[in-house]
N, C-alpha and C positions, 0 to 999 in steps of 0.2 A: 522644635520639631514641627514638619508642616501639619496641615488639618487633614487624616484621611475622611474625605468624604462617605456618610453612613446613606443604607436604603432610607433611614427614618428623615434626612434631610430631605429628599423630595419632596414626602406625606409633610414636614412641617412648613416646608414654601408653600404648601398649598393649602395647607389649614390654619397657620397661626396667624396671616393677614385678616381674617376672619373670623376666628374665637377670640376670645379677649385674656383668658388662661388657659395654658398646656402644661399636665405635669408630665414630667417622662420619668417613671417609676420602674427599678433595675436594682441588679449587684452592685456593690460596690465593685468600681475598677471598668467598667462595662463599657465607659465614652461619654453619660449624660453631662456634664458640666461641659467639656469640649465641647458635643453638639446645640447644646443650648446657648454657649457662649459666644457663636457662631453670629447670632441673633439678638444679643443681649447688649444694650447700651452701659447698662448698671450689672453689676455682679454684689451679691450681698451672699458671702458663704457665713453661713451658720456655725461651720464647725471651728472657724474661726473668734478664738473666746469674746474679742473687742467686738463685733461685728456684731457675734451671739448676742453680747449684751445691751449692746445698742438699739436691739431690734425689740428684744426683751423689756426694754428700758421705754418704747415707744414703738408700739407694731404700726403706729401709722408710717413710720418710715417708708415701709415698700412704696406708700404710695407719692412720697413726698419727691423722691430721689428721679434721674431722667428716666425715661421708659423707652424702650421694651428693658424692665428687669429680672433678673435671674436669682432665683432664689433658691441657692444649692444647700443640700442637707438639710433641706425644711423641717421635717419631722423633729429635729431638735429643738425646735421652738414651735411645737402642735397649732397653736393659736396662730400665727400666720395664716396658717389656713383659710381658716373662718374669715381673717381679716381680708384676706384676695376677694372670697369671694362677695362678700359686703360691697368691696370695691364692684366688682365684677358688676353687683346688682345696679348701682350708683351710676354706672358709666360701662356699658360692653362692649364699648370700641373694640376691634380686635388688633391683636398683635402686643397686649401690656404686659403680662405676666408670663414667664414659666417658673415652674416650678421642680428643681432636681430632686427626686429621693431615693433612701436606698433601706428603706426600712418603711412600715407601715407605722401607724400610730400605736403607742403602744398601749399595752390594756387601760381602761380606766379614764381614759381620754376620751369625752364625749366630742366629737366634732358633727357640722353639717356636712353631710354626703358630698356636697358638693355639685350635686346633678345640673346640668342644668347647667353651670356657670363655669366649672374647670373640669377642664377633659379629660382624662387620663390615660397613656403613650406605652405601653411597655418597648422597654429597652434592653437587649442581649448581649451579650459578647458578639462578634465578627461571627459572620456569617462566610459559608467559602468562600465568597464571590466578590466577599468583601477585602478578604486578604489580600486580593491583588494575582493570585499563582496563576491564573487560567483565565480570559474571556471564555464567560456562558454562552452555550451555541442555543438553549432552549431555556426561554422565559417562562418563568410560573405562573405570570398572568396572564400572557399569550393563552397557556393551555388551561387553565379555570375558565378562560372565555369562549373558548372553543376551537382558537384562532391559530394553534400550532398543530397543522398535522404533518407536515414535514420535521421530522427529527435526523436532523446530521450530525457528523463535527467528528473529532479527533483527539482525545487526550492524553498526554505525556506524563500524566497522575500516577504513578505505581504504589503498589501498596505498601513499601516504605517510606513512601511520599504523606500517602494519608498518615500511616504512623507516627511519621512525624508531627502532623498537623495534629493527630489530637492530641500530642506532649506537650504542644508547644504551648495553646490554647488559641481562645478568640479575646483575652485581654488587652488592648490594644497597647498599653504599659507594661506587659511584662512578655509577649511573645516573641520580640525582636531581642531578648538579651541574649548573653551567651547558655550554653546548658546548663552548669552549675550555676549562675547567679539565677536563671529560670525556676529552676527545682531551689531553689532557695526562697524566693518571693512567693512562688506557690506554696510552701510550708508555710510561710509566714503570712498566708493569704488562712488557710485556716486555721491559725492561732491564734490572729486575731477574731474570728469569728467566733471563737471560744470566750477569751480574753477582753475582749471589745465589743464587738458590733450586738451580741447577745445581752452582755447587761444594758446597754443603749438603747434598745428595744424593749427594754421590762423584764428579763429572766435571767432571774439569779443562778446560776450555773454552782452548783453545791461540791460535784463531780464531775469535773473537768473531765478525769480520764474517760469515763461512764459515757459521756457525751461525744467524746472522739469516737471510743470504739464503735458505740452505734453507729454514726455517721461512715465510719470505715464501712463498716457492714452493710449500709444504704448503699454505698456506692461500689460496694461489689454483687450488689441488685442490680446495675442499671440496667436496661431495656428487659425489665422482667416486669411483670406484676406479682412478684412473692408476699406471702401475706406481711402484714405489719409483725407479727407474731413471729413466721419466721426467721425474720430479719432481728428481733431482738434476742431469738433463741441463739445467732450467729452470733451476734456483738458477744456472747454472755456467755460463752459456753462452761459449764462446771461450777458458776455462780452460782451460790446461795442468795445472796442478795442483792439479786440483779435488781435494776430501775424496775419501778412497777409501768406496768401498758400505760398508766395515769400520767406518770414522769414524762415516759416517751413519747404520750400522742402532747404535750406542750411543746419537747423538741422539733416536733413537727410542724406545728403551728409556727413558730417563734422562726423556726429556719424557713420555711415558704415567707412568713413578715419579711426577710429580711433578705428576699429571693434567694438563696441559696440550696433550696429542690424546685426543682421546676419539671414536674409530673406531668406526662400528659394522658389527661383523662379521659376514660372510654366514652367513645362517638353511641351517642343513644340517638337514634333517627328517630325523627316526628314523620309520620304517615311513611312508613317505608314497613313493605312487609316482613321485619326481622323480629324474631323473638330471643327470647334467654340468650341475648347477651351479657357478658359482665360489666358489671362498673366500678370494677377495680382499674384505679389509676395505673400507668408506665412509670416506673420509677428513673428519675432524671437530675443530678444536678444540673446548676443551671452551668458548666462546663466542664467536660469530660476529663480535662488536664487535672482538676480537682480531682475527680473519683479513681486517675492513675498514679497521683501521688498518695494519695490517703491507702489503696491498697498495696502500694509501693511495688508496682511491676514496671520497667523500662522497656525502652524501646526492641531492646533484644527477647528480653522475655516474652513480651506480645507476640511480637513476628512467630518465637516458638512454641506457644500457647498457652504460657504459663498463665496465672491467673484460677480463680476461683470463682463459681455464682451460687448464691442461695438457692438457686432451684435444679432440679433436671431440665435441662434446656438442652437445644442442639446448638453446635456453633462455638463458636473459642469465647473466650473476651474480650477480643479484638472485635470481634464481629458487635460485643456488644458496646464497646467504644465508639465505635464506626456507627452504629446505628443513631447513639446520643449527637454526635457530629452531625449527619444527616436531619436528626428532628431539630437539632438545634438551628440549622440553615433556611430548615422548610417553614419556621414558626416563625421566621424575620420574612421570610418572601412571601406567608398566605396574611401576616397581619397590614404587608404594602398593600395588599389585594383587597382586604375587608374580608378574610377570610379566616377561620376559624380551623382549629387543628385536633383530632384526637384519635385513638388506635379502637379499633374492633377486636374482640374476641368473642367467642362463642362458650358457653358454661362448660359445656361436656369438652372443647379443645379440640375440635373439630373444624374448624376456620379459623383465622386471625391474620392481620392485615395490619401491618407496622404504624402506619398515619393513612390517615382519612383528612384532607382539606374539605373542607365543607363552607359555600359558598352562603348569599345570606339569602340566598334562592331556596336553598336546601339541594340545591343539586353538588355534584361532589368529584372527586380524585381522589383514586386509591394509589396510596403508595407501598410497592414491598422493598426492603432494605438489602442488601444482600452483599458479603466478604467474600466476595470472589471477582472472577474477569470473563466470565462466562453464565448466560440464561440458559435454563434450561425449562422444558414444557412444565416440573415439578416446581419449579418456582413460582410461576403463573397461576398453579393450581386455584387458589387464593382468588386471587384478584378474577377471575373468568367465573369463579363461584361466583362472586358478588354482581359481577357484570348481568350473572344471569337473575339474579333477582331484583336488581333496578331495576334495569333498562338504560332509557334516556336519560335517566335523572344519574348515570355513573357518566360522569364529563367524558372523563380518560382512565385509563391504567398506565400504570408507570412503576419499573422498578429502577432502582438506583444502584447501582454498584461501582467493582473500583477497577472495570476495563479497562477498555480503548475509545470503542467506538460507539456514538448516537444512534440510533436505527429504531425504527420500530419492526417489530415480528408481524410474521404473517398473521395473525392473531388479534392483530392488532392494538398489544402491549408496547408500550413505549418503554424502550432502553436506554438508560441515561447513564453515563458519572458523573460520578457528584461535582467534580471540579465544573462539568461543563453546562450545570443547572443554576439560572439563577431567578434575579426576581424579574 
């Protein structure tokens, strides 16, 4: 199958000639091996037992073998690591090393940081823009730099369209299959997370089921910040002996290791006149297609709103689908940019503001999310709040939805679909 080219290939033509190691650190399934292999004279996969043990057998290998090489599923031989960078200190030609992973180290594993010598790349699932359905009429870095104030364009995206984009996924191996062999790999996408990639990471998994159901439970949170507590009262309901908060906040840990929550976390401004915001994270796998088989609602049922969330919220599931969809697109286009991502709320719930881009200026883009085909002055509410206690320092406003048409408002909020934003 040919190579779809990812936003992260730009950023690594322009950085890997340069540094001497790049990890690109992601899910399982996400594209790193492809796009690193892109690049890579040598492939040395890990999870390969001869290759493992070879490497195990002699870590100077990475540096013996041609270079630029690829060093997929690192984490399963931790000590690699240290050995790059030793290399790295020796010699920091750039373009020698990458490194793929899809797991952090696991506890108890003392390694060096790293600083300094290997860089670290986060890597997502497909982003819209990346699947190919729609040329973007309006770039994301255009408008972090100031440089978009014309917003046009036309999209033919309806909202069975997006519905299906978020069933489908952004795994680039399993979104092209049929529907049932899809909803098959995605089951077996989190069975093995259970089964596999958890004990590989360090945690013994005692309660399989215990550990599903919470996760089902997270991920009919998505686009909430419902408490941790909440969310285990759902998994648990009528349990005696539900997991204790101790058990659960390791599940957590252990599934962020291994990317598989991908939260984004509340925007705390340095010198911005905001107070009692929360710092409760957005609850997010790192792909929505996950969180609608785990709660098992289909395409029909979205459309008709079925679905459950841990909180009172407004808005279907769908909406908070869409939403996951969306931050998962904007957190592949502000990390092209050097730019950083997280949501506002207000303590009392009195404001809040889906994503915040934030620039390494500190100045920023407010985004609002929104499941419809139509803005209205109440959507805006939000974003003209915030407008008004920046200032200069808010780039742009912009809300996303799943219309027709680019425009900005007399207002001067920018109206985008999602098909037609990219990086």
């Amino acid at each position: 199958m040919a190579y779809r080219r990812r936003i992260v290939d730009d950023t690594l033509d322009e950085l890997f000639p340069h540094l001497a190691a790049i990890a690109l650190e992601g899910a399982k399934g996400v594209g790193k091996t492809a796009t690193a292999g892109q690049r890579a004279t040598t492939v040395l996969s890990l999870d390969n037992p001869n290759t493992r043990a070879a490497v195990a057998g002699n870590l100077d290998l990475v540096t013996q073998v041609p270079l630029p090489v690829l060093i997929d599923e690192w984490q399963l031989e931790p000590y690699v690591w240290d050995r790059v960078r030793r290399a790295v200190d020796a010699d920091g030609t750039g373009g020698q090393f990458l490194l793929a992973g899809s797991a952090g180290v696991a506890p108890g594993i003392r390694l060096h940081s790293g600083a300094g010598r290997i860089v670290s790349m986060p890597m997502r699932p497909l982003s819209f823009s990346e699947r190919g359905i729609q040329e973007p009429t309006v770039s994301m870095r255009a408008v972090l730099a100031g440089e978009q104030q014309e917003v046009t364009g036309m999209s033919d995206v309806n909202l069975p369209a997006y519905t299906d984009e978020v069933l489908r996924s952004g795994f680039p191996g399993i979104r092209d299959l049929p529907e049932r062999a899809r909803q098959m790999q995605l089951d077996s996408y989190v069975a093995r997370i259970v089964q596999r990639e958890l004990p590989e990471a360090g945690l013994t998994v005692r309660r399989p089921g215990s550990l599903r159901a919470w996760l089902t439970a997270y991920a009919a949170a998505t686009a909430t910040t419902a408490a941790y507590g909440t969310i285990l009262d759902a998994a648990t309901p009528g349990e005696g002996d539900k997991p204790t908060r101790q058990t659960v906040g390791v599940y957590r840990e252990h599934l962020r290791r291994i990317f598989i929550l991908d939260p984004v976390d509340a925007w705390i401004p340095a010198f911005a006149p905001l107070t009692r915001l929360t710092r409760a994270p957005k609850h997010h796998l790192v792909d929505p297609a996950l969180a609608a088989r785990l709660v098992g609602v289909g395409k029909t049922g979205l459309l008709r709103g079925d679905g459950t969330r841990v909180s009172a919220t407004t808005g279907t599931w769908l909406g908070a689908l869409f939403e996951s969809l969306v931050a998962q697109s904007v957190r592949v286009y502000a990390e092209a940019a050097d730019a950083r991502v997280g949501h506002l709320r207000t303590k009392n719930d009195t404001h809040e503001i889906d994503l915040i881009v934030e620039r390494g200026d500190l100045s920023c883009l407010a985004i609002e999310v929104k499941l419809a085909d139509t803005v209205s002055d109440a959507d805006v509410r939000h974003l003209n709040w915030l407008h008004e206690q920046l200032g200069d320092r808010l780039i742009d406003r912009m809300v996303i939805y799943t219309g027709t048409f680019a425009y900005r408002r007399r207002d001067g909020v920018a109206v985008v679909p999602l098909a037609l934003l990219g990086p």
